[in-house]
ROFI-297410 format. One record per residue (C-alpha): x, y, z. Coordinates in steps of 0.02 Angstrom, whole numbers, padded with zeros to 5 digits, always signed. Last residue first. Layout:
XYZ
...
//
This chain:
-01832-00598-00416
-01794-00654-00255
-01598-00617-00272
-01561-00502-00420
-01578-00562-00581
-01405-00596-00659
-01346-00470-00805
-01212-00417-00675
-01160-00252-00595
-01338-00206-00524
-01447-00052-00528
-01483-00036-00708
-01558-00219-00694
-01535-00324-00855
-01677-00414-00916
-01632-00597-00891
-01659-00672-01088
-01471-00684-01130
-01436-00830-01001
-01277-00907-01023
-01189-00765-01038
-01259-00696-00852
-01181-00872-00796
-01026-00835-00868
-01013-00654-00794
-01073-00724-00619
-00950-00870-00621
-00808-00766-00691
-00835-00657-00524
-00841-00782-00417
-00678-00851-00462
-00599-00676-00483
-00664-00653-00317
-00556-00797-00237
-00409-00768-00337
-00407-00606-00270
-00441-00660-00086
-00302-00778-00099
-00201-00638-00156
-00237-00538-00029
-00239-00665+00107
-00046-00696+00057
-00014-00868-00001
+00062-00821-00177
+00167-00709-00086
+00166-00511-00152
+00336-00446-00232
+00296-00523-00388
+00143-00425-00397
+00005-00533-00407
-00090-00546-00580
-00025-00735-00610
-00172-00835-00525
-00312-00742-00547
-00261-00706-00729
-00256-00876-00787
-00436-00873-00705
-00463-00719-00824
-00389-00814-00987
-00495-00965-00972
-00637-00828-00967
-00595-00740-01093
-00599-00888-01219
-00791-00910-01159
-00828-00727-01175
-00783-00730-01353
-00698-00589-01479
-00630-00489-01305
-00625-00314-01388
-00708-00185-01247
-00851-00292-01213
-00751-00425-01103
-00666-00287-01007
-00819-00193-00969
-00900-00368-00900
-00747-00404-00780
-00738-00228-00721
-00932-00247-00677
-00899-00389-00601
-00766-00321-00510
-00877-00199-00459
-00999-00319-00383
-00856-00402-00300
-00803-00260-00204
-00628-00168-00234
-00475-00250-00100
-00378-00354-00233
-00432-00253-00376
-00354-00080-00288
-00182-00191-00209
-00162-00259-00380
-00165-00091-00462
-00038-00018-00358
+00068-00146-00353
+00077-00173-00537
+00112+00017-00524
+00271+00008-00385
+00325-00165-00495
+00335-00052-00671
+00408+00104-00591
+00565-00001-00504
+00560-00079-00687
+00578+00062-00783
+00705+00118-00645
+00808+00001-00671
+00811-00013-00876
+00849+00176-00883
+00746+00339-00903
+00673+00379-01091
+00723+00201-01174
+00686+00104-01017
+00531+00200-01000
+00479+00156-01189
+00547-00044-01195
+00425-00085-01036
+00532-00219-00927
+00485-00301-00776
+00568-00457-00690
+00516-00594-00596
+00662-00667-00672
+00510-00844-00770
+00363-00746-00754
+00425-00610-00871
+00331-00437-00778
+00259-00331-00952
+00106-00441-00913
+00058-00397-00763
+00034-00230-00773
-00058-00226-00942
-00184-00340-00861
-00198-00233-00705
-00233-00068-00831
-00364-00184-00913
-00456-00218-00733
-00445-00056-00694
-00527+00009-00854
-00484+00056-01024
-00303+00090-01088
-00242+00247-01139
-00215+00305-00976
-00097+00179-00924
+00022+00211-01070
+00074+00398-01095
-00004+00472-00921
+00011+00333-00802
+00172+00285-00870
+00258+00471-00873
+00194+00487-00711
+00278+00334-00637
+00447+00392-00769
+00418+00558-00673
+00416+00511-00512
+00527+00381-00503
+00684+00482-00447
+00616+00555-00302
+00566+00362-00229
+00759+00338-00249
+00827+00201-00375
+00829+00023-00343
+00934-00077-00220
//
């Protein structure tokens, strides 16, 4: 069993404010998340919190904020992911095409490892991450479409 709930607070707090924060968007914050978890244990491990608190509750912290950020991207609409998607590409990605291989990657390993593979969430993830990369790539594809202030893609909006 892990530590307490009132012994996480500060290491949680201490990862929002020293690491999370730094990093920008949702979508980069669930990134970060899932990759300090080693897909082979399951586990989590962040070097800093296990240096300032211990290596269990580093990774107690780790899995509550990997939830946390799953269960927001999961649920958030597709025209925001979209958005997400778009603001993480033009925040250092050096091609959209390579970022997209690594985004459906991402669909499939971003769960929490405490959340089933065949939960509806995470189908539903997958599922928008899908649609999402579609509407980003297509967007790519064609640089002439004026971009509409209004909407979360650089597609035209339907009838247009």
């Amino acid at each position: 069993m892990g530590p307490s709930p009132s012994l996480v607070e500060d290491p949680l707090r201490d990862l929002r404010n020293r690491t999370l924060a730094k990093l920008d968007g949702d979508l980069a914050r669930l990134v970060y998340l899932a990759s300090t978890r080693d897909y082979n244990t399951g586990r989590y491990a962040h070097d800093g919190l296990s240096f300032r608190f211990s290596e269990s509750v580093a990774e107690t912290v780790l899995a509550a904020a990997h939830r946390e950020a799953f269960a927001s991207q999961a649920v958030s609409p597709l025209r925001v992911l979209v958005s997400q998607l778009e603001h993480y590409i033009r925040s250092g990605w050096a091609h959209p095409d390579e970022l997209c291989r690594c985004m459906e990657l991402l669909g499939r390993v971003s769960n929490p490892a405490s959340c089933s593979r065949r939960s509806l969430t995470v189908r539903l993830f997958i599922s928008n991450v899908k649609v999402a990369l579609a509407i980003v790539e297509a967007a790519w594809q064609e640089p002439q479409v004026l971009q509409d202030p209004r909407s979360a893609s650089r597609l035209p909006s339907p009838g247009r």
